[in-house]
C-alpha positions in Angstrom: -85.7 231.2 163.2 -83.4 229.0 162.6 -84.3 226.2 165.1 -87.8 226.5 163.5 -86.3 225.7 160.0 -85.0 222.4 161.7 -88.4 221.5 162.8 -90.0 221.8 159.5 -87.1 219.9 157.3 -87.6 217.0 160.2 -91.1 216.8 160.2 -90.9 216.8 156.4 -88.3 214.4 156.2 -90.2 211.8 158.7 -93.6 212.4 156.9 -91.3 211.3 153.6 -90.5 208.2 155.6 -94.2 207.7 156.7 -94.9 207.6 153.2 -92.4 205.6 151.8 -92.8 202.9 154.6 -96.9 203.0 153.8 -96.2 202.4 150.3 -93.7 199.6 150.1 -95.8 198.0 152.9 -98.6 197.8 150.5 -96.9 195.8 147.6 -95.1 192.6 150.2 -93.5 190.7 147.6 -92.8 187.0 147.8 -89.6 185.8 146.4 -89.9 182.6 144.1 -87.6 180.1 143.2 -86.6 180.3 139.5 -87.6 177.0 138.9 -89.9 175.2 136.9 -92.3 172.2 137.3 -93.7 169.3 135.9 -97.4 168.4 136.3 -98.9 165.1 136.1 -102.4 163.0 135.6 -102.7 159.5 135.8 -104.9 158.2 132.8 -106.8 154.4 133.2 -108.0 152.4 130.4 -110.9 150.8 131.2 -112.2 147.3 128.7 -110.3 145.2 126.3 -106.7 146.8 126.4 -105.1 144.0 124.3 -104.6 145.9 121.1 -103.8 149.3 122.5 -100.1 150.3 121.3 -100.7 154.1 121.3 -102.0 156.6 123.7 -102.3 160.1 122.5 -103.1 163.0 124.4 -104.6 166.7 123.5 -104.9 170.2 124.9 -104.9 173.1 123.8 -104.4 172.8 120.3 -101.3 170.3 120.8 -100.5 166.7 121.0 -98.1 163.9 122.3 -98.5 160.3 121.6 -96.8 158.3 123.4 -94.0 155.8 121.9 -94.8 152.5 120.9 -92.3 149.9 122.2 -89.6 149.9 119.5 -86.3 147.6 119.5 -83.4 150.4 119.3 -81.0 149.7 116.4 -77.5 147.7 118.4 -75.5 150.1 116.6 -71.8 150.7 117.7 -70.3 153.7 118.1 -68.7 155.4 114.8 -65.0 157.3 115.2 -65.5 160.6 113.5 -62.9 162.0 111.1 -61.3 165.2 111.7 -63.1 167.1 108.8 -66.2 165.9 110.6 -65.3 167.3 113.6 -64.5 170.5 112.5 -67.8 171.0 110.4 -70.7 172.4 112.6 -73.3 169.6 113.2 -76.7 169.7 111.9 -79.2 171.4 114.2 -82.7 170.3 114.7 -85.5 173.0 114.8 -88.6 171.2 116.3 -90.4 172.7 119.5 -90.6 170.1 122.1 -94.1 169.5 123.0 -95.0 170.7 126.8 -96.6 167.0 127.2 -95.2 163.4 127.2 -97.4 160.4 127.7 -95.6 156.9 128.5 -97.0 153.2 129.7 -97.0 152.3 133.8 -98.6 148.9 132.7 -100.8 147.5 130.8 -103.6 149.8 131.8 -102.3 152.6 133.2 -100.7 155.5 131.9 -98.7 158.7 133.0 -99.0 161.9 131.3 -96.2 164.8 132.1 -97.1 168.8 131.3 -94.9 171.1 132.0 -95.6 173.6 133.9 -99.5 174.2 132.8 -102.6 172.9 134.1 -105.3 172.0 131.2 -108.4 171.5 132.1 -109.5 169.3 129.4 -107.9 166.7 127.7 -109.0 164.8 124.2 -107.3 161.1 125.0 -106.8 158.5 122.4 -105.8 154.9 122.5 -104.3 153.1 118.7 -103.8 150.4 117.6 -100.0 149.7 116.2 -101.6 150.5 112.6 -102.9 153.6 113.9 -106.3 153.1 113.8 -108.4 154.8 116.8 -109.8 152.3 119.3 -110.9 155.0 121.8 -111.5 158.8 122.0 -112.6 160.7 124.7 -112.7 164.4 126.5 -112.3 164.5 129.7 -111.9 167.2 132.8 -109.0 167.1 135.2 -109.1 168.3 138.6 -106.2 169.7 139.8 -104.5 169.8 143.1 -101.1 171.6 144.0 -98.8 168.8 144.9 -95.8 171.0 146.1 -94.4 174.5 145.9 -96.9 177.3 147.5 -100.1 179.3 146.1 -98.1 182.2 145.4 -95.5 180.7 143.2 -97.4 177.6 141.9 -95.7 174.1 141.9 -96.4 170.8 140.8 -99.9 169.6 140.8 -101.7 166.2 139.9 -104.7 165.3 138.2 -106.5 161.7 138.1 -107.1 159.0 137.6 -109.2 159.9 134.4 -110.9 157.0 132.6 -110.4 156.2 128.9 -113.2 152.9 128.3 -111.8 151.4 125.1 -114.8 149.0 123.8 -115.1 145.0 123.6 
């Protein structure tokens, strides 16, 4: 009876192992860096591009405008006092925005978003006053650029056409 008893606790114990082999089979995971990515569209402006200082780009409920090209104070540096030093420095308590915008030339234009994929975009071009020369919705197609279709990766998008009128 005893030999029997064997029998049953190995057949047991290999159906376990059928079982636990069958299941973790089923759920193959893929392991993905723990990075993060940048996405980026290529925006044209199309017509008189003389006064354009500004681009601005939204989706989803948020902005970026690009920088207009400002002269940096030359200032030198300052030697900080002890007392300074040992009070803690002001923190700041803004949320960066997941886009950036920034000039290539004089009619192209590079916008960065981190790690999302719109797929619409309200684009603006200003004046330096601020005044809206442009404005225009536009749909971005996509295309993976790197990484793999399980873990995502960096995709581009473009060129999209802003016309600013004559």
């Amino acid at each position: 009876m005893v030999a029997g008893v064997g029998i049953i606790r190995r057949s047991g114990l290999a159906a376990v192992l059928l079982v636990a082999l069958a299941v973790t089979g089923c759920s193959i995971t893929t392991a993905c860096p723990a990075i993060g990515w940048t996405n980026t569209a290529t925006i044209h402006l199309n017509g008189n591009v003389d006064e354009v200082a500004i681009v601005e780009l939204c989706a989803d409920g948020v902005c970026a405008t690009s920088d207009p090209l400002v002269q940096e104070p030359d200032e030198s540096l300052r030697v900080l006092t002890p007392e300074e030093l040992a009070s803690p420095a002001p923190t700041s308590h803004t949320i960066p925005s997941p886009f950036s915008i920034s000039r290539v030339d004089e009619r192209n234009w590079k916008a960065k978003v981190a790690m999302m994929s719109p797929e619409t975009l309200t684009l603006r071009a200003l004046n330096s006053t601020g005044q809206v020369l442009a404005e225009q919705d536009v749909a971005l197609q996509w295309r993976r650029v790197g990484g793999s279709e399980q873990c995502g990766g960096p995709g581009e998008a473009g060129p999209v056409n802003l016309n600013i009128p004559s």
